[in-house]
N, C-alpha and C positions, 0 to 999 in steps of 0.2 A: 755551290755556285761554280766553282773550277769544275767541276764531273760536267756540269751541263757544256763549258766553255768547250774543252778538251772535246766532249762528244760531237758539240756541232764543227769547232777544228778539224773532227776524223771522219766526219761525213757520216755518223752514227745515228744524230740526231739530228733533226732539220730546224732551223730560226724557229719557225711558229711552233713546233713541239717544245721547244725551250721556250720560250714568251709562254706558252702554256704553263707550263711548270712555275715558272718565275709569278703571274700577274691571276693565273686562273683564266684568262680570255686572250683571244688570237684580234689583232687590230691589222685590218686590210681595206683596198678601199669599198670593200663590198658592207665593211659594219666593222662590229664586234662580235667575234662567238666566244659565247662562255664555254670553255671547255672544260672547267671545274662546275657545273652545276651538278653533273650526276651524284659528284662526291657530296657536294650541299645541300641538294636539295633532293637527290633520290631521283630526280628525273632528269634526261637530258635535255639540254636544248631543243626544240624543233625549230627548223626554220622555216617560218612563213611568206609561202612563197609566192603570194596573192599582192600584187603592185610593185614586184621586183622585176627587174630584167632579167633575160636567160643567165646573160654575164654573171649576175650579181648569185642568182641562182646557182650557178655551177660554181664560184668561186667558194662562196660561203658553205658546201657544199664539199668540196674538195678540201676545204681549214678541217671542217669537222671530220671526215675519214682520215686525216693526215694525225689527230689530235687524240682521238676520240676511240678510234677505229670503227666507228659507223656513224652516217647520218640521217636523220628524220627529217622529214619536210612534208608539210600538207600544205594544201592548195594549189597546188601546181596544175598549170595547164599542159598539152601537147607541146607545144614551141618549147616550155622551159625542161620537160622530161625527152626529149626531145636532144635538144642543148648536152645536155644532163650525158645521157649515154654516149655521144660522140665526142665530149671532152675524156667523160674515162676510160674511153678504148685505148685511147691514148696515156692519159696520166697513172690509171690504175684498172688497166687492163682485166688485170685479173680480181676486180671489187664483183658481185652483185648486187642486180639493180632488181627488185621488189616492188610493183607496183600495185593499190587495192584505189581505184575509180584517182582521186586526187592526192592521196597518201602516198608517199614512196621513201624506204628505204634503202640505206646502199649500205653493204657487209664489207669490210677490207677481210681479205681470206684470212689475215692472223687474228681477228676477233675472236674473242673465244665468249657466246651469249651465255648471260646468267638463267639461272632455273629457280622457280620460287613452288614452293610446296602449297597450293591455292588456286583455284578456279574461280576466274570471271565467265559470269554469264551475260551475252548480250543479246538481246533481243529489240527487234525493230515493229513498227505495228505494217508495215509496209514496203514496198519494193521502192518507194521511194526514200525512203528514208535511210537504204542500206550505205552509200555514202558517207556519211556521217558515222553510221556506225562503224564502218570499215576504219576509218580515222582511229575511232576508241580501242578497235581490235588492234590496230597494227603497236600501239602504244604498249597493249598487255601482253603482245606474242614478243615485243621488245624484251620488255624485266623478264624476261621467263615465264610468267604467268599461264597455266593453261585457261584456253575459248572454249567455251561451250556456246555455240552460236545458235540463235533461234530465230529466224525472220516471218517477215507476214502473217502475224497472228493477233493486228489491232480488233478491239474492241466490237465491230459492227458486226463480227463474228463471233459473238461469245466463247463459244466451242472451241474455235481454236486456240485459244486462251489456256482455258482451263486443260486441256487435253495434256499443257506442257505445264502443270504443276511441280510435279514431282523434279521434271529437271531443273527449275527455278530451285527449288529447295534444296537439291542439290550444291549449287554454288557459293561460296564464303563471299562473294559479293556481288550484285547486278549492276547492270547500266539497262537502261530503255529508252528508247528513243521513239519518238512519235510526234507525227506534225497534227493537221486538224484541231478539233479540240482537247487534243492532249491527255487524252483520259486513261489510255495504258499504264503508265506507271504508275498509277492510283492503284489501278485494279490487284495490278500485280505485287504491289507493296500490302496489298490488303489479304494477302494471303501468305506471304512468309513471313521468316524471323531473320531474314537476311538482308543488308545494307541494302538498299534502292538508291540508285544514282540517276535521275531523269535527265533527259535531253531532249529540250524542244525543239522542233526541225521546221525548218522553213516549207512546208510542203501543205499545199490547198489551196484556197482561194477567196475570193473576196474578202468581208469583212473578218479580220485578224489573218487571215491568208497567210501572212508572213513571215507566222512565226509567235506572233503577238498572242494569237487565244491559247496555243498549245503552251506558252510558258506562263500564263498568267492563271489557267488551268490547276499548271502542275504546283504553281506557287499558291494557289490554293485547296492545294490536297488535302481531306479529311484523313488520308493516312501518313503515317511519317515517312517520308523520303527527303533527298534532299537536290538540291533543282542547280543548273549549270544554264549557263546563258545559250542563249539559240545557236544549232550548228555548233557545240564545241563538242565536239570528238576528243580531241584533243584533251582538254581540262579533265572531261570526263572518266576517260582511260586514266589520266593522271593519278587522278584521285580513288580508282579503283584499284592500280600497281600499287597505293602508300597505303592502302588497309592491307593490301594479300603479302605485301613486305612483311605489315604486322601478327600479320596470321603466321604466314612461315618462320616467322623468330618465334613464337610461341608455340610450335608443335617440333622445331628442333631444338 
């Protein structure tokens, strides 16, 4: 308790770096950021930044690079990434800013990223779908994890499919993403021996259009995988960083 006192005394260490230490989370009027998740849960916060203001966006945003040394944030429009870059030219000039469609990361130059011995493979049935996947990617190039990305090769093309076997087989773990009737991560779960992580994507139309057929699809696969809520990138990648975690403790 004195080290943190003295440090923030000598201008070493800032309030919210100490409330970090002290509580595990940074209290602003923008929320609360858990700045201890990573240690707890293996994954860090993201901030969700779909019904925030820019403000709230860049502030919670600037806790987490101040805490953390980098922050995640999906769903971000233009206006909040936007916001986003014109406050750090200023506060932390020298951060980069990492954008993949609504995803975006920001690196403080003293981060030093982890490396995890394991490859996620992601694959999408579609050009629309790659959003979402980009979401799950930016999560696995976070932990370290190496991408093996694989896009548009849903189902109504067979062939494109199977053409990419051998790289599916390749990877210690998959994510797929597919909107329609959701039938890719079946298929493709139906030919390795490797975790399937599906992800149904809001992409089609009319009846289940929404989202609705592609997860109710995937939650009735005859092959085993296992199924994430619609659009979650996020969870997805999550959940594919805490197997490749488990993969790389067991090959070092």
């Amino acid at each position: 308790m004195r080290e943190l006192l003295e440090a923030v005394a000598d201008g070493s260490m800032s309030p919210a770096a100490a409330e970090a230490e002290l509580n595990g989370y940074v209290t602003s009027e923008a929320g609360r950021f858990d700045a201890a998740r990573q240690q707890r849960r293996g994954i860090p916060e993201a901030i969700f930044a779909d019904g925030k203001s820019a403000a709230q966006v860049v502030a919670l945003a600037e806790t987490a690079l101040e805490t953390t040394g980098r922050a995640l944030l999906t769903r971000v429009d233009d206006e909040q990434v936007t916001a986003l870059r014109t406050a750090l030219a200023d506060s932390n000039p020298e951060a980069t800013v990492e954008r993949r469609h609504s995803t975006v990361r920001v690196l403080a130059p003293t981060y030093d990223p982890p490396e995890l011995d394991a490859t996620v493979g992601i694959v999408t049935g579609g050009t629309v779908d790659e959003p979402v996947a980009d979401e799950a990617e930016v999560v696995c190039l976070d932990a370290g994890a190496t991408v093996d990305r694989v896009d548009d090769i849903g189902v109504a093309s067979l062939a494109r499919t199977l053409d990419q076997v051998d790289r599916f087989r390749g990877a210690d773990v998959l994510i797929v993403a597919a909107g329609r009737e959701g039938a890719l991560p079946t298929v493709v779960a139906g030919l390795v021996d490797t975790p399937v992580i599906a992800v149904p994507v809001d992409s089609g139309y009319g009846y289940g259009g929404d989202g609705d057929a592609a997860l109710a699809g995937m939650l009735q696969s005859c092959t085993v995988l296992s199924v994430v809520n619609i659009d979650a990138g996020f969870v997805a990648g999550a959940q594919a960083v805490l197997i490749s975690r488990a993969i790389d403790r067991a090959r070092s």
